[in-house]
MIDOSE-1310 file (N, C-alpha, C; in nm, 2 decimals, decimal comma, always signed):
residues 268
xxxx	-6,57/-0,21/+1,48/-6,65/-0,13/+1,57/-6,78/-0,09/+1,49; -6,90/-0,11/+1,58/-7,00/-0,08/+1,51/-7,04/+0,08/+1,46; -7,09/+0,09/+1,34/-7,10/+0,25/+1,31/-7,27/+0,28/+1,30; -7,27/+0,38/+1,33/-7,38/+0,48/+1,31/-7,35/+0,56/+1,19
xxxx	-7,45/+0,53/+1,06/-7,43/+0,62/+1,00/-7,51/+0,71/+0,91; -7,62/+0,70/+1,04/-7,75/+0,81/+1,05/-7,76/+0,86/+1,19; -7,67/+0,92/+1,25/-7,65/+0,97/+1,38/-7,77/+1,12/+1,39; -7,86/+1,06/+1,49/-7,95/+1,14/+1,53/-7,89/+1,29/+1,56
xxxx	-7,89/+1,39/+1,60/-7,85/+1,55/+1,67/-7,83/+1,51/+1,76; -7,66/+1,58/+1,78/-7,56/+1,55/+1,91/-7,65/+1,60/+2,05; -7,79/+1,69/+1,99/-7,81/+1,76/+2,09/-7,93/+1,68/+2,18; -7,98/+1,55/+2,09/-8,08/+1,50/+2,17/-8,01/+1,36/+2,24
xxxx	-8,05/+1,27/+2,34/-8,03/+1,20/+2,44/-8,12/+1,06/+2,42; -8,01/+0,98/+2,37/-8,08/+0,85/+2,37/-8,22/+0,81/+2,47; -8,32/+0,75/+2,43/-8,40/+0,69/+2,59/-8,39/+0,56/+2,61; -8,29/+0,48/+2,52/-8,28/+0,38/+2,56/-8,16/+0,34/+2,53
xxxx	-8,04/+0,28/+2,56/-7,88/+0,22/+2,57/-7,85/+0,09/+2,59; -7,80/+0,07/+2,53/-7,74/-0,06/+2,61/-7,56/-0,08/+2,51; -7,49/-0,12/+2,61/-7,31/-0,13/+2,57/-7,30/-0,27/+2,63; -7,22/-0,30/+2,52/-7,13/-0,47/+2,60/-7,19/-0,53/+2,63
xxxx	-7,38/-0,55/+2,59/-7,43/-0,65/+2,61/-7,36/-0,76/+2,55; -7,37/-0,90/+2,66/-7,31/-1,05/+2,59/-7,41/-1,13/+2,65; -7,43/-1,22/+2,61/-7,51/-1,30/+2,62/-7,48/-1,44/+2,58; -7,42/-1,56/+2,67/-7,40/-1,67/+2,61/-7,50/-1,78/+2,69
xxxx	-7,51/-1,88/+2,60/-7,54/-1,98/+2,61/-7,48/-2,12/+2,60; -7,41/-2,16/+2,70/-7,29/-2,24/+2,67/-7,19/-2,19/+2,58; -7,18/-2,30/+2,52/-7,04/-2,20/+2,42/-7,09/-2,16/+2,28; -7,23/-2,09/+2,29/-7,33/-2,03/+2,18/-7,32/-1,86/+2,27
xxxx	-7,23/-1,79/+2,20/-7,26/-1,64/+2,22/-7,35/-1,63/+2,11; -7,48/-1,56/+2,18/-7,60/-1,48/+2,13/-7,57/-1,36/+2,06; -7,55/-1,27/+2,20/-7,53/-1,19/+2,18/-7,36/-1,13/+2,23; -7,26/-1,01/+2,12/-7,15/-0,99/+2,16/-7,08/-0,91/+2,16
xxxx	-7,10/-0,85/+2,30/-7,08/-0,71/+2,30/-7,15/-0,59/+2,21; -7,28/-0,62/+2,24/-7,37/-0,55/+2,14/-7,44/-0,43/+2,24; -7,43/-0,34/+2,16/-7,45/-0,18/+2,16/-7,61/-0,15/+2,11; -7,64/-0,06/+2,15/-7,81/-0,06/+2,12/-7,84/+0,09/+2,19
xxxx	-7,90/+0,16/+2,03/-7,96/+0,31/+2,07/-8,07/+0,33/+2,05; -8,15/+0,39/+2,10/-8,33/+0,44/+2,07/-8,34/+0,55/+2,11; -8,38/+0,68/+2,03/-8,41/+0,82/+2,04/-8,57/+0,88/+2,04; -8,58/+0,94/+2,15/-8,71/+0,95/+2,18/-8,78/+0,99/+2,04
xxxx	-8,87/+0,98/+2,03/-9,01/+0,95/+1,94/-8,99/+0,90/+1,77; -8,84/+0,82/+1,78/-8,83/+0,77/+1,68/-8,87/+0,62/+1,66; -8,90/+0,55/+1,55/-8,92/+0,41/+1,47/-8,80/+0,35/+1,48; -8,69/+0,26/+1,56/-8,61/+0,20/+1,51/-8,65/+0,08/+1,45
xxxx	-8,58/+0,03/+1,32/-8,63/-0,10/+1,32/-8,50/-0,19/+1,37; -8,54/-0,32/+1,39/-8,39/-0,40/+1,41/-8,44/-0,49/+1,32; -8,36/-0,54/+1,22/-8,33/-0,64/+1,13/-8,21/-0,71/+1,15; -8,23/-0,85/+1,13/-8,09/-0,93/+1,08/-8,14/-1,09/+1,06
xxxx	-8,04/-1,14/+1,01/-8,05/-1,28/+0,96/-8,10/-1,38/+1,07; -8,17/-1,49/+1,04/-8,22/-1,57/+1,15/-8,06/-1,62/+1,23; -8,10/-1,59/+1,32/-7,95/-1,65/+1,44/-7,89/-1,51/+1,44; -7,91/-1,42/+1,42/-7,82/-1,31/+1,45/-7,82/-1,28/+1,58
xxxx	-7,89/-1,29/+1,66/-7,89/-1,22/+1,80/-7,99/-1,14/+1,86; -8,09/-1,09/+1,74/-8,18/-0,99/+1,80/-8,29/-1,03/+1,86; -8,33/-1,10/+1,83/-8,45/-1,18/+1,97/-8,39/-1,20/+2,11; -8,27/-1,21/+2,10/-8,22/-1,19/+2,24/-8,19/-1,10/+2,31
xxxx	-8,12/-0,98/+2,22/-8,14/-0,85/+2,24/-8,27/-0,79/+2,31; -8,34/-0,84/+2,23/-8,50/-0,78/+2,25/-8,54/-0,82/+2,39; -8,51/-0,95/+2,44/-8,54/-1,01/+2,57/-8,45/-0,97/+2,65; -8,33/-0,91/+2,64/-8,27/-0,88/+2,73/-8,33/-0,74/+2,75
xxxx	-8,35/-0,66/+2,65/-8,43/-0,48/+2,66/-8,55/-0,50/+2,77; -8,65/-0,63/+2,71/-8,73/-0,63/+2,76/-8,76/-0,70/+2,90; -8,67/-0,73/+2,95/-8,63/-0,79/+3,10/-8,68/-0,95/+3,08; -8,65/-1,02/+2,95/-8,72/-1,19/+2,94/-8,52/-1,26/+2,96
xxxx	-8,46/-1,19/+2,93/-8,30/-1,27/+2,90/-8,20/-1,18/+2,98; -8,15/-1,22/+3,13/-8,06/-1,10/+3,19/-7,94/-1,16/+3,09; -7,86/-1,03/+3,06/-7,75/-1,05/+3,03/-7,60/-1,09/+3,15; -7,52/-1,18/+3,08/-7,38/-1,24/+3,17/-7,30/-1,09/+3,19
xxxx	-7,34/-0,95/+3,05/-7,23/-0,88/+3,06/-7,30/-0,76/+3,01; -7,30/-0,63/+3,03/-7,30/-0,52/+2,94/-7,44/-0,42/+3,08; -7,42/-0,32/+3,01/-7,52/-0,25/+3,07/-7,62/-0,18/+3,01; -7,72/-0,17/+3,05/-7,90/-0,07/+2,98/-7,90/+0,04/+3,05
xxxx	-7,93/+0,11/+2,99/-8,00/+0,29/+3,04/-8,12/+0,29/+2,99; -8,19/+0,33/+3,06/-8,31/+0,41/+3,02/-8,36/+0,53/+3,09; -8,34/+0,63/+3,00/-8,32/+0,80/+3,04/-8,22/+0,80/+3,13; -8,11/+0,74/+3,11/-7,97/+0,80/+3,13/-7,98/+0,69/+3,26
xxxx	-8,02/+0,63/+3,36/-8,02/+0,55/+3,49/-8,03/+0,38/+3,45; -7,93/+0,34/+3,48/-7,87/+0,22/+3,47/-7,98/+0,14/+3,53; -8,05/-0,01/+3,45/-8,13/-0,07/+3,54/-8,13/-0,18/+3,47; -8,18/-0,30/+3,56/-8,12/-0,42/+3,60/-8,27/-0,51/+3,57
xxxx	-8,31/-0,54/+3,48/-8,45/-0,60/+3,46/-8,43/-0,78/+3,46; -8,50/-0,80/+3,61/-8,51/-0,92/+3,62/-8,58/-1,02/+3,58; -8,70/-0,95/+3,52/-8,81/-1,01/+3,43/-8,87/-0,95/+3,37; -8,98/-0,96/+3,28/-9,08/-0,86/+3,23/-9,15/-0,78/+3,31
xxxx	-9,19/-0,81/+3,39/-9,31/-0,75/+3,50/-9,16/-0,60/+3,50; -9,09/-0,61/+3,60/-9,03/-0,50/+3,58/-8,97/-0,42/+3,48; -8,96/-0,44/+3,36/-8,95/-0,37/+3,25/-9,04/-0,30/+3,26; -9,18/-0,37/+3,25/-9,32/-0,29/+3,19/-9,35/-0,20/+3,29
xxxx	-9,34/-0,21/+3,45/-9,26/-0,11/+3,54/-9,27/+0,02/+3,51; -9,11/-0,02/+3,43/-9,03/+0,11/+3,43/-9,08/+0,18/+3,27; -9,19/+0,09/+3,21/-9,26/+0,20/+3,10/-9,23/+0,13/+2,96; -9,19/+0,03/+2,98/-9,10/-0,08/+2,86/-9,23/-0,19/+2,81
xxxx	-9,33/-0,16/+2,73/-9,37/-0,29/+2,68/-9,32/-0,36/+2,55; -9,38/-0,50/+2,56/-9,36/-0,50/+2,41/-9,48/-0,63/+2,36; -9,50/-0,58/+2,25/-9,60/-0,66/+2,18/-9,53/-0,82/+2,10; -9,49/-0,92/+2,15/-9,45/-1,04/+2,10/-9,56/-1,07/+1,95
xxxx	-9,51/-1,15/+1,87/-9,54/-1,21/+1,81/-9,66/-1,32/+1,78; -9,70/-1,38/+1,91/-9,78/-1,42/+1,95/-9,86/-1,38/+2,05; -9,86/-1,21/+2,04/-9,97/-1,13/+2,08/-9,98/-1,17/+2,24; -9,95/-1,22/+2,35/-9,96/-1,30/+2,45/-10,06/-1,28/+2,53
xxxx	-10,20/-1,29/+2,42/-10,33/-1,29/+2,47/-10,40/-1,39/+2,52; -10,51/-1,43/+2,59/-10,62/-1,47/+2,62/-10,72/-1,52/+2,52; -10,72/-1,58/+2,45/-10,86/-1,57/+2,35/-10,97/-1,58/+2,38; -11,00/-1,66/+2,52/-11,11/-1,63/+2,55/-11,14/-1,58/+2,62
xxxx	-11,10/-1,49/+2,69/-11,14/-1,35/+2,78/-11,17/-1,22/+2,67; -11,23/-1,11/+2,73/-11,27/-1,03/+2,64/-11,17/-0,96/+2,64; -11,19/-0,86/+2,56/-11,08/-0,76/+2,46/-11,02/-0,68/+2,58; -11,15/-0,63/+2,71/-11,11/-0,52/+2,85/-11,05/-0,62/+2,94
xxxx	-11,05/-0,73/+2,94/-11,02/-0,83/+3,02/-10,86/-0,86/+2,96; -10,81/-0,86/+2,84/-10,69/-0,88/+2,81/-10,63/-0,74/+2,78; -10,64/-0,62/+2,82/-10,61/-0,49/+2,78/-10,54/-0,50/+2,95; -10,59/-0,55/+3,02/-10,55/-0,51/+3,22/-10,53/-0,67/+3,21
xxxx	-10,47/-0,76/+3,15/-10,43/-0,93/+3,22/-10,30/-0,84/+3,30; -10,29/-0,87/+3,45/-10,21/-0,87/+3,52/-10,19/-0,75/+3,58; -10,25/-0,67/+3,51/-10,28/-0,55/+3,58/-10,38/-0,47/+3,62; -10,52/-0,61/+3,67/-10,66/-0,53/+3,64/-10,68/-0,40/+3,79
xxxx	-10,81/-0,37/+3,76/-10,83/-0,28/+3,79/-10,96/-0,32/+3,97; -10,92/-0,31/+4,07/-10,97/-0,34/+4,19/-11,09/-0,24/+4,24; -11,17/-0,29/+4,26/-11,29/-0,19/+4,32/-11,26/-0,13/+4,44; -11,29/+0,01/+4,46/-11,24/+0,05/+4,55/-11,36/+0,07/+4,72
xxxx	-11,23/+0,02/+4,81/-11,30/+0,03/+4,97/-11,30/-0,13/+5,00; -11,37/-0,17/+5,05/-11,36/-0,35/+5,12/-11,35/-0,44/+5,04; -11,49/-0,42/+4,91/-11,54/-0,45/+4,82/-11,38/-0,55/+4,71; -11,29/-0,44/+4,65/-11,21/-0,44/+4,64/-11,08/-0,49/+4,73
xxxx	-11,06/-0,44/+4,81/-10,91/-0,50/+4,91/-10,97/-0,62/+5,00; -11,07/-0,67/+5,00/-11,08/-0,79/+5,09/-11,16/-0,87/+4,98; -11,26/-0,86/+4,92/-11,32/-0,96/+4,81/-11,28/-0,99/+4,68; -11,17/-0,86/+4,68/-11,09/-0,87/+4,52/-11,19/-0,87/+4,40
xxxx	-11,26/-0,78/+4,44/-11,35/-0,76/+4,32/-11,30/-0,65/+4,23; -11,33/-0,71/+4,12/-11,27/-0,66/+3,96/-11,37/-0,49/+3,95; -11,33/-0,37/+3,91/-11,40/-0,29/+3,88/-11,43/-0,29/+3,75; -11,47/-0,38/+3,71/-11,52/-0,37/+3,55/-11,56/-0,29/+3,46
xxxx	-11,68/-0,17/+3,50/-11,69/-0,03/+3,44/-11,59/+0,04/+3,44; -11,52/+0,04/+3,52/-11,39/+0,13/+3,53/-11,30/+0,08/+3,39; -11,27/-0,06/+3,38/-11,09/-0,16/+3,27/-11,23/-0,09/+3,15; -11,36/-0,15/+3,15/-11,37/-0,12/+3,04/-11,43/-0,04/+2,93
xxxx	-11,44/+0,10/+3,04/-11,45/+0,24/+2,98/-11,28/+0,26/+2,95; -11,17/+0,25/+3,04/-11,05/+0,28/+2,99/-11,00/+0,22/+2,86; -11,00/+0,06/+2,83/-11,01/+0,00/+2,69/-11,07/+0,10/+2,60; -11,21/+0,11/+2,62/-11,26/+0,23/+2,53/-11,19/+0,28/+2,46
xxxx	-11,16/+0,35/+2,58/-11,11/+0,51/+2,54/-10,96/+0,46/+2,46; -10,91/+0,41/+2,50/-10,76/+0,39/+2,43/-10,76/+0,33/+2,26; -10,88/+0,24/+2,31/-10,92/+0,15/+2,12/-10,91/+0,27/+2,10; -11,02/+0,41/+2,09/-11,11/+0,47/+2,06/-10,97/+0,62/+1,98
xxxx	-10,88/+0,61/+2,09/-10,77/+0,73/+2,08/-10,67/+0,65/+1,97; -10,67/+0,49/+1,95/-10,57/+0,44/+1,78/-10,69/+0,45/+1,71; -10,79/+0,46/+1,71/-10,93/+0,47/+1,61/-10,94/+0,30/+1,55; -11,00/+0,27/+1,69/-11,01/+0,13/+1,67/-11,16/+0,08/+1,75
xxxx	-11,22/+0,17/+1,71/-11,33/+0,13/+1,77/-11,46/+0,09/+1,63; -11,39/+0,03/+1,57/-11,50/-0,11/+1,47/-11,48/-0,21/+1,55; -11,42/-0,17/+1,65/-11,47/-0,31/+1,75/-11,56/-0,27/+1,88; -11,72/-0,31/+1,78/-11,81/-0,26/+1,85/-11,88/-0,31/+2,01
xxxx	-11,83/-0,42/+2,04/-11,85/-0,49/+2,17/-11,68/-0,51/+2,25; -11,66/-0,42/+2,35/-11,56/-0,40/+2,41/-11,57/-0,57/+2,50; -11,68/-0,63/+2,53/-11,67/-0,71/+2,58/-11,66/-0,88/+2,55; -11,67/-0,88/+2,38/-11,68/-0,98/+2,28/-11,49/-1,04/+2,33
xxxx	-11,50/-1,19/+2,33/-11,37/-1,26/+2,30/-11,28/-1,23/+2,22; -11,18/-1,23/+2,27/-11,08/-1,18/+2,15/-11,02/-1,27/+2,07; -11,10/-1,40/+2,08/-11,08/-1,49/+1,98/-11,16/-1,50/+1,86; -11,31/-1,40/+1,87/-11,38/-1,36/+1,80/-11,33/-1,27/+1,70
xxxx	-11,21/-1,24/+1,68/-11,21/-1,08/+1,63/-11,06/-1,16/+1,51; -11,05/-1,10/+1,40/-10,97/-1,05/+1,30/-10,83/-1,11/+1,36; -10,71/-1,16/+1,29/-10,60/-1,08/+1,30/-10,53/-0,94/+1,30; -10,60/-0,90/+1,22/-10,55/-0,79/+1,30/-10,63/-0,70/+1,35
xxxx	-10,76/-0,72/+1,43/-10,81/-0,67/+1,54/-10,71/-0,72/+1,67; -10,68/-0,84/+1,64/-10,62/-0,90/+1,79/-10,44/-0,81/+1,77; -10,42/-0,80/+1,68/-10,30/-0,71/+1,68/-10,32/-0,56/+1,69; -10,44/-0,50/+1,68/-10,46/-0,39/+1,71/-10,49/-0,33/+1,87
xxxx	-10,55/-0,45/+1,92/-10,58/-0,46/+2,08/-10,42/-0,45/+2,13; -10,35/-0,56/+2,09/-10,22/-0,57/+2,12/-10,16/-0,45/+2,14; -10,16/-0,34/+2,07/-10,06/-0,25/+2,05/-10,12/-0,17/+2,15; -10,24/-0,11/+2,10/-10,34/-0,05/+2,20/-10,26/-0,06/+2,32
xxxx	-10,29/-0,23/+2,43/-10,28/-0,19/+2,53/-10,12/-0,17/+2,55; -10,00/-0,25/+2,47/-9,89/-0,11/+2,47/-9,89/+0,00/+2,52; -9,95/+0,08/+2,40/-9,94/+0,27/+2,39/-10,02/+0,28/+2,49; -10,13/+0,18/+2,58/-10,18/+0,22/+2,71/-10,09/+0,26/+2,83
xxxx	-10,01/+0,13/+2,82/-9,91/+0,09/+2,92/-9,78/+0,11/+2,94; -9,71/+0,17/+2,81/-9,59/+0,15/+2,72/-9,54/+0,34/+2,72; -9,49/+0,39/+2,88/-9,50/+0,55/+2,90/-9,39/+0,58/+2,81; -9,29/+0,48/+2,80/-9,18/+0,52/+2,78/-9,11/+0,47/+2,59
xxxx	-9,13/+0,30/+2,63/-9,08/+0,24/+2,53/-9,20/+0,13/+2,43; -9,16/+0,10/+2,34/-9,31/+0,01/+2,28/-9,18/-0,08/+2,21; -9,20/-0,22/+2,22/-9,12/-0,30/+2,15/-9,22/-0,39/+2,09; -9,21/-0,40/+1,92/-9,29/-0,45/+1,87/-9,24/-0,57/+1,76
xxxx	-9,26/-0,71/+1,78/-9,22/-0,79/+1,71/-9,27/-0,88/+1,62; -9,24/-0,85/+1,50/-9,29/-0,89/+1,39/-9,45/-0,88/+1,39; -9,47/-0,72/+1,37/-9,63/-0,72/+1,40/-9,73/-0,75/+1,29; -9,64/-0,77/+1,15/-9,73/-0,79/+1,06/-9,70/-0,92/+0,93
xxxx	-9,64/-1,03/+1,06/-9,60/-1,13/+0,99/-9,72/-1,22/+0,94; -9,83/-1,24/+1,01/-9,91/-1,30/+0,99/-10,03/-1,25/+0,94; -10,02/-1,14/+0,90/-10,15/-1,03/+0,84/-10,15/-1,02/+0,70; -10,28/-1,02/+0,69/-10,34/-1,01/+0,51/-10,25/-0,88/+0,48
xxxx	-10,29/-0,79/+0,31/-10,20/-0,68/+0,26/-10,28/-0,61/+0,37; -10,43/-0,59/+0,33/-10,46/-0,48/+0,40/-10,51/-0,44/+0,57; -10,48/-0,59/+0,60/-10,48/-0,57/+0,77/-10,32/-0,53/+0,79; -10,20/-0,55/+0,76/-10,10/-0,52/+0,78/-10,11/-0,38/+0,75
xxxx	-10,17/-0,32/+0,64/-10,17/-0,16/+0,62/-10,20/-0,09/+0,75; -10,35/-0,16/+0,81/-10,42/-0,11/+0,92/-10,27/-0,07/+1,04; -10,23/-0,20/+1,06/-10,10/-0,20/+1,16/-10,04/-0,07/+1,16; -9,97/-0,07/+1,04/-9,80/+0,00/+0,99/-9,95/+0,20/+1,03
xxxx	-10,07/+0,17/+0,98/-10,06/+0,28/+1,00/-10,10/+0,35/+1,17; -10,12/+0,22/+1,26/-10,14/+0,21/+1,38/-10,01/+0,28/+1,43; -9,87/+0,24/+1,40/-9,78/+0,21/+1,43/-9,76/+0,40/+1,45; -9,75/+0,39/+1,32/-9,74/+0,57/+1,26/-9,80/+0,64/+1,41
xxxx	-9,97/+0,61/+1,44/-10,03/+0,66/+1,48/-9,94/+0,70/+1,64; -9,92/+0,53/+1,71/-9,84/+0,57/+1,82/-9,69/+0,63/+1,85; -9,64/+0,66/+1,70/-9,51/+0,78/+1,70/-9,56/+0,89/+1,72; -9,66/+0,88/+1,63/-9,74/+1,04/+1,63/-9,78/+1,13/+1,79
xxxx	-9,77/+1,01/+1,91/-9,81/+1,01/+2,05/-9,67/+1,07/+2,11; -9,55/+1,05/+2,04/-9,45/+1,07/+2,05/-9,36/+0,96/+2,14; -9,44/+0,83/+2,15/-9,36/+0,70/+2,18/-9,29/+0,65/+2,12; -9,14/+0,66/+2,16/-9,02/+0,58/+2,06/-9,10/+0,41/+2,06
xxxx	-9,07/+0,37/+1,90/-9,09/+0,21/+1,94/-8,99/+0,15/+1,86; -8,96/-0,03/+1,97/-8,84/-0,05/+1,85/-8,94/-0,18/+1,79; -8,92/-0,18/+1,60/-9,02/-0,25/+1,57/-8,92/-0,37/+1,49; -8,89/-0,48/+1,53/-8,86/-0,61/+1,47/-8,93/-0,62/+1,35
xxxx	-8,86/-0,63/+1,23/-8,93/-0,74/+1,12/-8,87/-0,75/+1,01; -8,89/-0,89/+0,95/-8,83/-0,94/+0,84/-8,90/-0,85/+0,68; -8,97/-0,79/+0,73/-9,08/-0,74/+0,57/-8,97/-0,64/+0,59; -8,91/-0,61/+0,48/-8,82/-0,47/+0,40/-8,96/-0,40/+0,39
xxxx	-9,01/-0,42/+0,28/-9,10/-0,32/+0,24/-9,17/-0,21/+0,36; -9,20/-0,30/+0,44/-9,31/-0,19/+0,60/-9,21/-0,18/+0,66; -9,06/-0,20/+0,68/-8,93/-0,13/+0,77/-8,89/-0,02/+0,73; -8,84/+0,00/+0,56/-8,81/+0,11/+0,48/-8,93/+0,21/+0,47
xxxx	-9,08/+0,18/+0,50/-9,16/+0,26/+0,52/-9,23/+0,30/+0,66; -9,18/+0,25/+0,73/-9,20/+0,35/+0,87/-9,05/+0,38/+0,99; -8,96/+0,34/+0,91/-8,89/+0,32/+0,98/-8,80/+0,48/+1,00; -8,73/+0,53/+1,09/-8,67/+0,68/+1,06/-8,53/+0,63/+1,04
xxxx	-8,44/+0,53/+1,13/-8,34/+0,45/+1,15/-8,33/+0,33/+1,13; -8,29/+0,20/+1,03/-8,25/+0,11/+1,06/-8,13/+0,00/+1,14; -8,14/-0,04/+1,25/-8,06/-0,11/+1,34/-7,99/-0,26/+1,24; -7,89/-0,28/+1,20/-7,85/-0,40/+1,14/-7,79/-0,50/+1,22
xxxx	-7,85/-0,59/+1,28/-7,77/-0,69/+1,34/-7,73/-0,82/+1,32; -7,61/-0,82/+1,33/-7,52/-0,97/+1,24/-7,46/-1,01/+1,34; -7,41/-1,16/+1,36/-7,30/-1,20/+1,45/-7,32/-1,20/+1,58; -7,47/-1,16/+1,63/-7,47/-1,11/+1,77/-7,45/-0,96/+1,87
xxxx	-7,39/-0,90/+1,70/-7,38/-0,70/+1,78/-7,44/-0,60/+1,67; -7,42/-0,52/+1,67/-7,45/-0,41/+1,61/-7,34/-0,39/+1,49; -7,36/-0,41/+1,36/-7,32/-0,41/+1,27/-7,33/-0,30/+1,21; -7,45/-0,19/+1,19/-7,46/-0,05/+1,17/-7,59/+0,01/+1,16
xxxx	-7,61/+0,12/+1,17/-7,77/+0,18/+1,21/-7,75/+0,28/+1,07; -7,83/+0,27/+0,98/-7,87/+0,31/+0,86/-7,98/+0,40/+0,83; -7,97/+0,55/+0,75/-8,12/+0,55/+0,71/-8,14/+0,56/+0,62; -8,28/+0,49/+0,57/-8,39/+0,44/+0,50/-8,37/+0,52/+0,38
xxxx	-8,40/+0,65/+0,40/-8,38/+0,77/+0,29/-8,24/+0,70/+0,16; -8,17/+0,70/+0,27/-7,97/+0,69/+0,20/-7,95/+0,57/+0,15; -8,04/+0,47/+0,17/-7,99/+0,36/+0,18/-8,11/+0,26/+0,08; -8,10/+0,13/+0,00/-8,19/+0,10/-0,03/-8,22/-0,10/+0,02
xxxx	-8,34/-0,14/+0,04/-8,35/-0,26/+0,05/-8,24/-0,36/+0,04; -8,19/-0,34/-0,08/-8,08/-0,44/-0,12/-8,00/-0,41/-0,03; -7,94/-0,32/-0,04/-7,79/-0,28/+0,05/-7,81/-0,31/+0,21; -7,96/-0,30/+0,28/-7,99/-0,36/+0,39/-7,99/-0,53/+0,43
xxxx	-8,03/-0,57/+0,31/-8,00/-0,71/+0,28/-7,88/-0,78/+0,27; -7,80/-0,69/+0,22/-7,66/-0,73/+0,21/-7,56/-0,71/+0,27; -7,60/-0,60/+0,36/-7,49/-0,61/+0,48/-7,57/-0,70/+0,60; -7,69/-0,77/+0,65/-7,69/-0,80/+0,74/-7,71/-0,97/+0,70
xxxx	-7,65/-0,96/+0,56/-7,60/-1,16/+0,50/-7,50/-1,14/+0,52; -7,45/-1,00/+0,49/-7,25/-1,01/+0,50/-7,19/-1,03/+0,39; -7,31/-0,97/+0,27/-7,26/-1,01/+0,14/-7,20/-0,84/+0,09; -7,26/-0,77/+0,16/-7,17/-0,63/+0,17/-7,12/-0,55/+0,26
xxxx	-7,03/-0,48/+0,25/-6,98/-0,44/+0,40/-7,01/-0,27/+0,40; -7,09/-0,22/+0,50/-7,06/-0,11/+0,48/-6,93/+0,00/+0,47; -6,93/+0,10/+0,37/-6,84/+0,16/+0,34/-6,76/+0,20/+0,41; -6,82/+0,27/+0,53/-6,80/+0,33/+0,66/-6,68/+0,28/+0,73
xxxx	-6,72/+0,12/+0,74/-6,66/+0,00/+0,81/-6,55/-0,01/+0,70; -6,55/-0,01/+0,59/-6,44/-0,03/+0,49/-6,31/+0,04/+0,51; -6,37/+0,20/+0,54/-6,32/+0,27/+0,58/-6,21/+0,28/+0,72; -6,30/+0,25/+0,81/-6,24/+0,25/+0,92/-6,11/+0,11/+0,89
């Protein structure tokens, strides 16, 4: 059975759940019978070994993988995400890996991809004209509230711009869009020391908003440092949720190779 053994206060209420998730793929279980907690305006991270399960986890949270078995809550009401579009919905974004930008559209133009902004009166409902002053005063303002406005042309390509400007847009339009949940994966795999700093302290910034986010990554060092909770996943389930404080790198390492077992688990 999987253990918690940094259990949040009995008195606060998960915002996000999931029990018995399974997930197979032919005779490849992903995921098995896996359990999954997120507490409002905390950092979870999820870690585990390549093949362990959590990218599918993540797609199933994020409505990209329905599960064969198990159930999600979010704020306590059971829901059924058939794709992404309804996840992000119900307040669920998440920032993939490959940022799932536009390069050549501008920065306001990829902050509203699929959810732009319509002029209002005829103009808008019969010519489908884009309100452009409108997406890209709101971009503004949102770069402007992560303090990301060295990006001085709101309308420049965002193939023009840094890695991690294009990951800073990324998150951005998240914490725009993202009321509830921010799921963020491997956001600083591909970043220099000090663009990844920029990130981890982006990241800070949108807890500080008081948005739980759950943040995937293989770097120990930026998990143990923003993380409040670590999620360990091995096998396909929830092997144990750890914290950072109690716990050090190695021993994270080694229970999610399976080269150590937690105590807990020893115990039981």
């Amino acid at each position: 059975m999987p253990l918690d053994m940094q259990s949040p206060s009995s008195s606060r209420e998960p915002i996000l759940t999931a029990r018995g998730l399974t997930k197979r793929y032919g005779k490849v279980v992903a995921l098995d019978r896996c359990d999954f907690d997120l507490y409002p305006g905390e950092i979870l991270a999820v870690i585990g070994d390549n093949g362990a399960g959590k990218s599918t986890l993540i797609k199933a949270i994020s409505g990209a993988v329905i599960p064969d078995e198990g159930e999600i809550r979010l704020e306590g009401r059971p829901v059924h995400f058939r794709n992404p579009t309804e996840a992000r919905e119900a307040g669920i974004e998440t920032v993939y890996q490959t940022l799932a930008m536009s390069p050549a559209l501008s920065i306001a133009d990829n902050m509203f991809m699929g959810r732009e902004l319509r002029k209002p009166g005829l103009m808008g409902r019969l010519f489908r004209q884009l309100d452009r002053p409108r997406m890209e005063a709101f971009a503004r303002e949102k770069l402007s509230e992560l303090g990301l406005m060295t990006i001085q042309n709101i309308n420049q390509a965002v193939e023009t711009l840094s890695g991690g400007q294009r990951q800073g847009v990324a998150v951005a339009r998240a914490a725009a869009f993202g009321s509830k949940v921010i799921i963020l994966d491997e956001p600083t795999a591909a970043l220099g020391v000090k663009e990844s700093r920029r990130v981890l302290e982006l990241i800070l910034d949108v807890k500080a908003r008081g948005i739980p986010i759950i943040l995937i990554s293989h770097n120990m060092p930026h998990v143990f440092e923003v993380a409040d909770r670590i999620h360990v996943h091995r096998l396909g389930r929830r092997l144990c949720v750890i914290d950072p404080k109690a716990h050090t790198m190695s021993d994270a390492v080694a229970y999610m190779t399976g080269a150590k077992v937690p105590e807990e688990m020893k115990a039981a």
